[in-house]
MIKOLMI-599697 format. One record per residue (C-alpha): residue number from 1; residue in three letters; chain; y, z, x. Coordinates in Angstrom, 3 decimals. Example, Ala and Ser with C-alpha at 12.3 -4.5 7.8 and 13.67 -1.06 7.14 Angstrom:
REM MIKOLMI-599697
{seq=1	type=ALA	mol=A	v=-4.500	w=7.800	u=12.300};
{seq=2	type=SER	mol=A	v=-1.060	w=7.140	u=13.670};
***
This chain:
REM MIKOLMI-599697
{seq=1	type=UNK	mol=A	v=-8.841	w=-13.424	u=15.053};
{seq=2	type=UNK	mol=A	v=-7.956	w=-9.625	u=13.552};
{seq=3	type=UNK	mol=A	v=-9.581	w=-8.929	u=10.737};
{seq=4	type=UNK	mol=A	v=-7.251	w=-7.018	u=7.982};
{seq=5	type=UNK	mol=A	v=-8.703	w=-5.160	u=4.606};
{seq=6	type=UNK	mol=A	v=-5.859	w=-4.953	u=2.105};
{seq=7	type=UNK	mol=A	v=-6.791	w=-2.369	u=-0.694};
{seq=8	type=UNK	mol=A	v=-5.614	w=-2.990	u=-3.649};
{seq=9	type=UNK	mol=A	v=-5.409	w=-0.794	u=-6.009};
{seq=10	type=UNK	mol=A	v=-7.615	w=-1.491	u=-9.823};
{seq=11	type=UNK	mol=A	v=-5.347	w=0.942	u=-12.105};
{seq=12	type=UNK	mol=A	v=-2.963	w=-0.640	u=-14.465};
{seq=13	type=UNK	mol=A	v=-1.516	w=2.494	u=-15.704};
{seq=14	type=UNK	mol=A	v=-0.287	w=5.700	u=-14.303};
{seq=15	type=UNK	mol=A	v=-0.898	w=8.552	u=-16.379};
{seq=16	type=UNK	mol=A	v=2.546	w=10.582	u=-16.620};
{seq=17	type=UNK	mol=A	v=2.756	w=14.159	u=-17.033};
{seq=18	type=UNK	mol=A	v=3.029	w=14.373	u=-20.759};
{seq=19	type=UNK	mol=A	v=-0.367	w=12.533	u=-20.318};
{seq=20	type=UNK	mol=A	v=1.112	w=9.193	u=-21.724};
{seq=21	type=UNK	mol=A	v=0.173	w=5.865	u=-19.953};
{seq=22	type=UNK	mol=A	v=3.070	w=3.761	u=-17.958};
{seq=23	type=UNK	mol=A	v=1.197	w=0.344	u=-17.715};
{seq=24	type=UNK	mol=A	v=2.109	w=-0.844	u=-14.121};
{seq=25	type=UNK	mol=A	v=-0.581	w=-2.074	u=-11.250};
{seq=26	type=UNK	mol=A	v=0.525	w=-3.442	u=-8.089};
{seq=27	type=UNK	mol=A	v=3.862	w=-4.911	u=-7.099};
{seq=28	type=UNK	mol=A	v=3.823	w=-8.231	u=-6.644};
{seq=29	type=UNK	mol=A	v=6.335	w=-8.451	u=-3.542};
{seq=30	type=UNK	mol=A	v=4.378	w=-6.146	u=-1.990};
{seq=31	type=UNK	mol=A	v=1.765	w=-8.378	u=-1.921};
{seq=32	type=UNK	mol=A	v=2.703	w=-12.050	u=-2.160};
{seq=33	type=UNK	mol=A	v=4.786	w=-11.409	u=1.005};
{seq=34	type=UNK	mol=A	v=2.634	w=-9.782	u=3.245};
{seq=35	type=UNK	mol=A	v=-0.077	w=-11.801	u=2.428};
{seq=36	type=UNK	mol=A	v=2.462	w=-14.789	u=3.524};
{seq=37	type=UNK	mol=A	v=2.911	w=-13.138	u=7.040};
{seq=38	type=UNK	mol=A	v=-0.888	w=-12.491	u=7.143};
{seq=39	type=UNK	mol=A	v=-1.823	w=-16.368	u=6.160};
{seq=40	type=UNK	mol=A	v=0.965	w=-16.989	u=8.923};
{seq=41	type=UNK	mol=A	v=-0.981	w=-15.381	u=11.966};
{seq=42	type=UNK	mol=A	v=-4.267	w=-16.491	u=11.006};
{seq=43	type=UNK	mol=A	v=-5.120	w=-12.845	u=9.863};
{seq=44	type=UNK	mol=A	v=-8.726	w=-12.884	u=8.839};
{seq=45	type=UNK	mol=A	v=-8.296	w=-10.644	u=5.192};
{seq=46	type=UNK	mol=A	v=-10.421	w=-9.165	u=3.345};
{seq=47	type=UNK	mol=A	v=-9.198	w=-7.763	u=-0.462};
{seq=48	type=UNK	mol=A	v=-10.547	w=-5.254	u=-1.675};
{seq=49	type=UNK	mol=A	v=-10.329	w=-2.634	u=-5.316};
{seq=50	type=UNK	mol=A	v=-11.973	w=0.481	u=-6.561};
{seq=51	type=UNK	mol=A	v=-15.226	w=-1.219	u=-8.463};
{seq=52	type=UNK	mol=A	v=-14.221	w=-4.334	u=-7.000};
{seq=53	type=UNK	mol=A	v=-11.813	w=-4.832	u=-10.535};
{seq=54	type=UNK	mol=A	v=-9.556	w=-8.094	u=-10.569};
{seq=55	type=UNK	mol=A	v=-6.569	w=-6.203	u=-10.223};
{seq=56	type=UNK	mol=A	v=-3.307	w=-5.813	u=-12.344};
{seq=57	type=UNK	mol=A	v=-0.154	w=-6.970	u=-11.080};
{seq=58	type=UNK	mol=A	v=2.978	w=-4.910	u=-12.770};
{seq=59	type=UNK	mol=A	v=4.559	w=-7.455	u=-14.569};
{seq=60	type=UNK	mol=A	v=8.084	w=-5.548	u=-13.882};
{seq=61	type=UNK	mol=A	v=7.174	w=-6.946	u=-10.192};
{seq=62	type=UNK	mol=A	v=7.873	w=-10.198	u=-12.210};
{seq=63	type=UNK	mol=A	v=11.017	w=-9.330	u=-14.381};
{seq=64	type=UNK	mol=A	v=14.371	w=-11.753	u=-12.659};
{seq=65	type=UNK	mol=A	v=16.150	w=-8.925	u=-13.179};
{seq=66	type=UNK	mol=A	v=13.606	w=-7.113	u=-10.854};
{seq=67	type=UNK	mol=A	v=12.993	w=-10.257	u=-8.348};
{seq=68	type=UNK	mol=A	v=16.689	w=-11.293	u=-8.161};
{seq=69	type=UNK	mol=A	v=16.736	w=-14.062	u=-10.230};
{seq=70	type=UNK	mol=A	v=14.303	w=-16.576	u=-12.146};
{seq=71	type=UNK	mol=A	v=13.951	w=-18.241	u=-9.044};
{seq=72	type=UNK	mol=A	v=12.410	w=-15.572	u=-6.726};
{seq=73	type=UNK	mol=A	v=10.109	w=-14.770	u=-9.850};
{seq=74	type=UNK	mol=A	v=9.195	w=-18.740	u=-10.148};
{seq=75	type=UNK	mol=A	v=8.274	w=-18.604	u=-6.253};
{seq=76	type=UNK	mol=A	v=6.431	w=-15.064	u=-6.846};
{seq=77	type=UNK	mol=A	v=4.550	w=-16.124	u=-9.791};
{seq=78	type=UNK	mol=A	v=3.628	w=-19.447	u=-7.768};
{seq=79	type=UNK	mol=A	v=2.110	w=-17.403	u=-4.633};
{seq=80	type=UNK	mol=A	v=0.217	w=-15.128	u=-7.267};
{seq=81	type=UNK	mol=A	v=-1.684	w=-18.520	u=-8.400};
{seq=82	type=UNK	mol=A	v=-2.159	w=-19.464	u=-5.072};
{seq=83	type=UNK	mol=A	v=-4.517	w=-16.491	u=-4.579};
{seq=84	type=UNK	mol=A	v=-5.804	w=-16.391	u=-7.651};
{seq=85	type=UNK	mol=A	v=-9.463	w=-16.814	u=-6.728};
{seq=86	type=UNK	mol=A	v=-9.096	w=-14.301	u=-4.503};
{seq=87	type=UNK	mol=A	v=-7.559	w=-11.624	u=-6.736};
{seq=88	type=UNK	mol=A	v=-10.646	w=-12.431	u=-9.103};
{seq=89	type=UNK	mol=A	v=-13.439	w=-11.726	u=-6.988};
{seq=90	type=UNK	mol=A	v=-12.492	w=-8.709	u=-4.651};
{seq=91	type=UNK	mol=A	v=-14.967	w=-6.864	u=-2.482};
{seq=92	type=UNK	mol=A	v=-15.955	w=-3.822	u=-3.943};
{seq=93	type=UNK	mol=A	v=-14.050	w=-0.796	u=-1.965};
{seq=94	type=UNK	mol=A	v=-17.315	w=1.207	u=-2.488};
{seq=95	type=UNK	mol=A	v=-19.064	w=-1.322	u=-0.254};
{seq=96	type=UNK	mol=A	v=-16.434	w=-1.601	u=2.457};
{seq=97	type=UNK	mol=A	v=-17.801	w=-0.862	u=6.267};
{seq=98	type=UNK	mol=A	v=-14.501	w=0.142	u=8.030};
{seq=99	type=UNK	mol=A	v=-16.174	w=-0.369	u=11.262};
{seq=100	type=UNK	mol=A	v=-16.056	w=-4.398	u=9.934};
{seq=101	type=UNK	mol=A	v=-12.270	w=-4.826	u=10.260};
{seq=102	type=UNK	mol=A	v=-9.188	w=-4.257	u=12.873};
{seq=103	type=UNK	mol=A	v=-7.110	w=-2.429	u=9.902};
{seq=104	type=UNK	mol=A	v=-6.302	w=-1.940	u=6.558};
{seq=105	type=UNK	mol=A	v=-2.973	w=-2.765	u=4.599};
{seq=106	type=UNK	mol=A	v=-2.078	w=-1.240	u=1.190};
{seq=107	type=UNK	mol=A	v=0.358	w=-2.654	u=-1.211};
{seq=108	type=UNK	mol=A	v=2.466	w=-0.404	u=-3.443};
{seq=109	type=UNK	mol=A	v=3.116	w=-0.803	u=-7.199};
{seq=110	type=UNK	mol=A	v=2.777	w=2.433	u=-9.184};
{seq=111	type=UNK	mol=A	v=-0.842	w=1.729	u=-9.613};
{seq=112	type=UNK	mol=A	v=-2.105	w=3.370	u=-6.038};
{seq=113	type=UNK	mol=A	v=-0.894	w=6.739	u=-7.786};
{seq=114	type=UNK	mol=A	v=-3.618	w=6.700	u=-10.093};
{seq=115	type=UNK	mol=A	v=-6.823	w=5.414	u=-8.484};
{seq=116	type=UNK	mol=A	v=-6.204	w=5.025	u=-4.890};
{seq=117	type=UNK	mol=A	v=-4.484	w=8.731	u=-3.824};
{seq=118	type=UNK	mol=A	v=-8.041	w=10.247	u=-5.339};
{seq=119	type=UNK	mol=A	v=-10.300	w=7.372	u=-4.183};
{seq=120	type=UNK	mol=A	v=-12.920	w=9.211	u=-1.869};
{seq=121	type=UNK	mol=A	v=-13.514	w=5.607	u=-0.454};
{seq=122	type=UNK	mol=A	v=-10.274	w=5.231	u=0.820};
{seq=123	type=UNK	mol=A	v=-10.495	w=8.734	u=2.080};
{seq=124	type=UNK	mol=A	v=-13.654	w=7.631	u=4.105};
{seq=125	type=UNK	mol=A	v=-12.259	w=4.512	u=5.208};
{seq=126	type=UNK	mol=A	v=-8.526	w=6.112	u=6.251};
{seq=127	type=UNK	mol=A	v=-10.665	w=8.638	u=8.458};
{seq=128	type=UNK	mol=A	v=-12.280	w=6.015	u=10.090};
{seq=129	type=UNK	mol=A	v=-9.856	w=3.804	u=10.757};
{seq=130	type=UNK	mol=A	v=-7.433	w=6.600	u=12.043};
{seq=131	type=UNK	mol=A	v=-10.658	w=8.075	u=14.414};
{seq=132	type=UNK	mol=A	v=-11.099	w=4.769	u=15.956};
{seq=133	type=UNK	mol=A	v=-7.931	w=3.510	u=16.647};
{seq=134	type=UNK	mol=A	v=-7.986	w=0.767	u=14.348};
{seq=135	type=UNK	mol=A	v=-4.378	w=0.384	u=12.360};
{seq=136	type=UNK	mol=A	v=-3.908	w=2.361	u=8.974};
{seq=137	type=UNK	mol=A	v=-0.861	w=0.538	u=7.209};
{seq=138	type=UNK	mol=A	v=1.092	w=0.888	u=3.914};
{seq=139	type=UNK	mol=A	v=4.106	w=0.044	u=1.847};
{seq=140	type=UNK	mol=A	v=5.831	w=1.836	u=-0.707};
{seq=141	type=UNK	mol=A	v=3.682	w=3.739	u=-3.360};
{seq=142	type=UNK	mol=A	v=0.582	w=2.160	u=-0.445};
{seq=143	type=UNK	mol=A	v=0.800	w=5.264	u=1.351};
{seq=144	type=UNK	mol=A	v=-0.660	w=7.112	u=-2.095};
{seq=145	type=UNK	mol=A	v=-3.618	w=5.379	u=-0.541};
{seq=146	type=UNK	mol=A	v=-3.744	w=7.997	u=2.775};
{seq=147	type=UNK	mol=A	v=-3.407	w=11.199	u=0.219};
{seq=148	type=UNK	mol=A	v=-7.093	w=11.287	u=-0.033};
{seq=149	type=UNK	mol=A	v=-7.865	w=11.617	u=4.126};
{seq=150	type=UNK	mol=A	v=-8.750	w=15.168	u=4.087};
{seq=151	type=UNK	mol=A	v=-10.247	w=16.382	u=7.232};
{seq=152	type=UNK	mol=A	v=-13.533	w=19.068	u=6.764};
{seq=153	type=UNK	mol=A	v=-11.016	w=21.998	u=7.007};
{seq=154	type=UNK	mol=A	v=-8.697	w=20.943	u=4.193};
{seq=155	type=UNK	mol=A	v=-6.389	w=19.259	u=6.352};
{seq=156	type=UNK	mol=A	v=-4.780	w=15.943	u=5.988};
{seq=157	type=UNK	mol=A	v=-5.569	w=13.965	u=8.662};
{seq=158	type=UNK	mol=A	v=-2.137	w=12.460	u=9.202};
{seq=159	type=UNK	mol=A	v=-0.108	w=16.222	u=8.777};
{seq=160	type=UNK	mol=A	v=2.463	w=15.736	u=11.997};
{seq=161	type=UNK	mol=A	v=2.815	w=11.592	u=11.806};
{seq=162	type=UNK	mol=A	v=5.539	w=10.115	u=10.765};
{seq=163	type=UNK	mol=A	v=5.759	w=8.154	u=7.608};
{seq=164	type=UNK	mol=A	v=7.958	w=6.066	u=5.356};
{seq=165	type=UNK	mol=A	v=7.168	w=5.505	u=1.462};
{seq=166	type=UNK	mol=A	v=8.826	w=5.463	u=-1.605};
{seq=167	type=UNK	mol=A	v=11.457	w=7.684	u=-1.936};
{seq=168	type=UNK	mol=A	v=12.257	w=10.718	u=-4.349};
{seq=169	type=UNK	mol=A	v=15.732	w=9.266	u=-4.789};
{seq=170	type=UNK	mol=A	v=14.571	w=5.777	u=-5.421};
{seq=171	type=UNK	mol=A	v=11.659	w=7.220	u=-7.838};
{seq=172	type=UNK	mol=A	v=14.842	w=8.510	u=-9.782};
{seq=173	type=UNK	mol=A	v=17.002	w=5.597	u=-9.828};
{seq=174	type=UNK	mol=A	v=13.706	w=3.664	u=-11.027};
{seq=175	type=UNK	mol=A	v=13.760	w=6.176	u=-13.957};
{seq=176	type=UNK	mol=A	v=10.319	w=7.850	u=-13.554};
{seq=177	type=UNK	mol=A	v=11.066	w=10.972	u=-11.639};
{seq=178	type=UNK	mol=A	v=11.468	w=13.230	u=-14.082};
{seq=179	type=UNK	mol=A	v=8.144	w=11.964	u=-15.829};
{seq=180	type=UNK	mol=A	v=5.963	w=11.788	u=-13.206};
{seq=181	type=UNK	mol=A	v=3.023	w=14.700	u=-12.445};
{seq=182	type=UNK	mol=A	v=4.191	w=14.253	u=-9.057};
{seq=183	type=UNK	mol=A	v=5.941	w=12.427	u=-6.430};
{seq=184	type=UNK	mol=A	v=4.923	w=10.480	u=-3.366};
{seq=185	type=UNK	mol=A	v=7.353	w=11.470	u=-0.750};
{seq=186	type=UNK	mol=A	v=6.749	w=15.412	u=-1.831};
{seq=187	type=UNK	mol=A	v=3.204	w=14.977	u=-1.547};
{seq=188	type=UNK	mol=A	v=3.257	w=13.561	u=1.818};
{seq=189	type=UNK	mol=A	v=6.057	w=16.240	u=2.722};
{seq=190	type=UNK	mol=A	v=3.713	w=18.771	u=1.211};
{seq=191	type=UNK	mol=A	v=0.444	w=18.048	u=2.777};
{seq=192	type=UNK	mol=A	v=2.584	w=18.044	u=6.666};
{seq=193	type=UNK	mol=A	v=3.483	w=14.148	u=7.138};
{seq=194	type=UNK	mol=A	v=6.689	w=14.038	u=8.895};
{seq=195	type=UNK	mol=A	v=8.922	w=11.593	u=6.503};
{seq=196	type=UNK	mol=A	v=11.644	w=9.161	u=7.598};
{seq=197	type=UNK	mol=A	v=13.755	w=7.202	u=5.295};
{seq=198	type=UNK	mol=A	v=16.380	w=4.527	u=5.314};
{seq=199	type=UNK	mol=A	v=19.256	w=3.678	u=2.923};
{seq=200	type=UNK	mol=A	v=17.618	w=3.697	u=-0.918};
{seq=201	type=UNK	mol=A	v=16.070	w=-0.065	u=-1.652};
{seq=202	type=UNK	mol=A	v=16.729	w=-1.780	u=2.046};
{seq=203	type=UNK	mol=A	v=14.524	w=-2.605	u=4.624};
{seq=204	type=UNK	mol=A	v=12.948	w=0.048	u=5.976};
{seq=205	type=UNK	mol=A	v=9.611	w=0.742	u=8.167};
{seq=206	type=UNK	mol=A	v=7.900	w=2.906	u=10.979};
{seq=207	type=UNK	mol=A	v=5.478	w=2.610	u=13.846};
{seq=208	type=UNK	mol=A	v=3.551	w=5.671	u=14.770};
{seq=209	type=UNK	mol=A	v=0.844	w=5.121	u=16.881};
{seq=210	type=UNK	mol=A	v=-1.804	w=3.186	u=14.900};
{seq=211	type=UNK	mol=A	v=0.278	w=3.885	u=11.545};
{seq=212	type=UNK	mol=A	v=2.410	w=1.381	u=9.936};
{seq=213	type=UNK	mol=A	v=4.364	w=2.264	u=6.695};
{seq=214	type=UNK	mol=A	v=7.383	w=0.746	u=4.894};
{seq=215	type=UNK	mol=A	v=10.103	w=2.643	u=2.398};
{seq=216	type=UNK	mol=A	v=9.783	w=-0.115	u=-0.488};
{seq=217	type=UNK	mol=A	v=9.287	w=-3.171	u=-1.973};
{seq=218	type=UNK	mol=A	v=11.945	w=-4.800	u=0.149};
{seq=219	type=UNK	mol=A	v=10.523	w=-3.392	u=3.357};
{seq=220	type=UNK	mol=A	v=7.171	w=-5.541	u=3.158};
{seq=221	type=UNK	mol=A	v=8.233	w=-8.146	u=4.727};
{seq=222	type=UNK	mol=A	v=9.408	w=-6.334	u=7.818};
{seq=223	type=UNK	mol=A	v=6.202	w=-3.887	u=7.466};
{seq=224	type=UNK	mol=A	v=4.023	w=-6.642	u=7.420};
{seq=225	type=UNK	mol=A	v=5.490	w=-8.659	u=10.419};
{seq=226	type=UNK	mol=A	v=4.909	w=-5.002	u=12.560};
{seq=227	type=UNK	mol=A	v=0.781	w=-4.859	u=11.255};
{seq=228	type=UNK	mol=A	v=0.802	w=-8.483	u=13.021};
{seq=229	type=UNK	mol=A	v=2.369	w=-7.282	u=15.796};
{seq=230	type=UNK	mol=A	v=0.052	w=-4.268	u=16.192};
{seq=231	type=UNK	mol=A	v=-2.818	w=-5.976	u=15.343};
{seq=232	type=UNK	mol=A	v=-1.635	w=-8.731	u=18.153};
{seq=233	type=UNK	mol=A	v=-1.283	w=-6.016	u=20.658};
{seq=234	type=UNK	mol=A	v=-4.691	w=-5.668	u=21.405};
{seq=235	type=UNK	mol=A	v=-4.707	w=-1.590	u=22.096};
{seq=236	type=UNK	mol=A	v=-5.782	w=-0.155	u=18.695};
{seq=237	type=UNK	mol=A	v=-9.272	w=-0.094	u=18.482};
{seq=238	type=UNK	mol=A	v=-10.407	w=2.559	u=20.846};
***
């Protein structure tokens, strides 16, 4: 069966730009969902976190005014317990061999902004899995995960590809734009990715190549069902 790493990330703040702390971590639709879809197709995953930290979900990701209603955040909450062993004991992202798994999947939440877009382990294992054709994947603030894939000559490694995360507009209507040090779809934008976007908080995703990436938190679903697929096709790993 494919074997899938999902870094998560171990922050549960983001530092803003007037150096206060926003507690967040990661969002739980982002990964109670895929992690559904995964369990689904008999995905063999592996989680993963900088220092191998239990990590934090954002308890926003929790709020029935967030979810949709007390219902969705009942069902949420349930799933979270469901993996709770795993969530306690993740591998150690320092230790990860990328050569060990058919591709890796990162869940957004605001926490990937602070630990995982400078993590020079997900740097090493993005490179990797990009230079051997295994699948690189990501959802919402996930593809802060990629930032750090920085090529010898100062070059991000996925300048040209084409990319969906969290958007500018939606980091406004969330009401951190103006108090963020920076923002995920400029970065990406900045550093060459090619960025596509859908409607503000609907399904959206991309395929490009051995790249997967979805707009949001409601895009995980559908982001996660196209890592299956890819993963199913057979033709990634070169």
């Amino acid at each position: 069966m494919p074997s899938l790493l999902v870094a998560l990330s171990g922050a549960d703040h983001w530092t803003l730009k007037d150096g206060t702390r926003h507690p967040t971590g990661f969002w739980a639709e982002e990964f109670v969902n895929p992690m559904g879809v995964f369990r689904a197709a008999g995905l063999d995953v592996t989680l993963a976190t900088p220092g191998g930290v239990r990590p934090t979900v954002d308890q926003r990701s929790l709020d029935p005014a967030m979810t949709g209603g007390e219902q969705e955040t009942a069902r949420l909450r349930q799933e979270l317990d469901s993996y709770s062993e795993l969530l306690a004991a993740p591998t150690p992202l320092e230790q990860v061999t990328p050569e060990d798994y058919d591709g890796v999947f990162v869940p957004g939440g605001h926490g990937p902004m602070e630990d995982l877009a400078v993590s020079s382990d997900m740097a090493r294992i993005v490179l990797a899995m990009l230079d051997s054709g295994r699948l690189v994947s990501a959802v919402c603030h996930g593809p802060a995960g990629l930032l750090p894939a920085q090529r010898p000559d100062g070059t991000w490694a996925l300048a040209g590809r084409t990319i969906s995360c969290f958007t500018d507009e939606e980091e406004e209507q969330a009401g951190l734009a103006d108090k963020a040090p920076w923002l995920l779809e400029d970065r990406i934008r900045q550093l060459g990715g090619q960025v596509q976007k859908g409607p503000a908080w609907q399904p959206f995703s991309v395929v490009d190549g051995n790249l997967v990436t979805g707009q949001n938190p409601a895009s995980s679903t559908e982001t996660a069902h196209k890592v299956v697929t890819s993963l199913g096709a057979g033709q990634l790993r070169g």
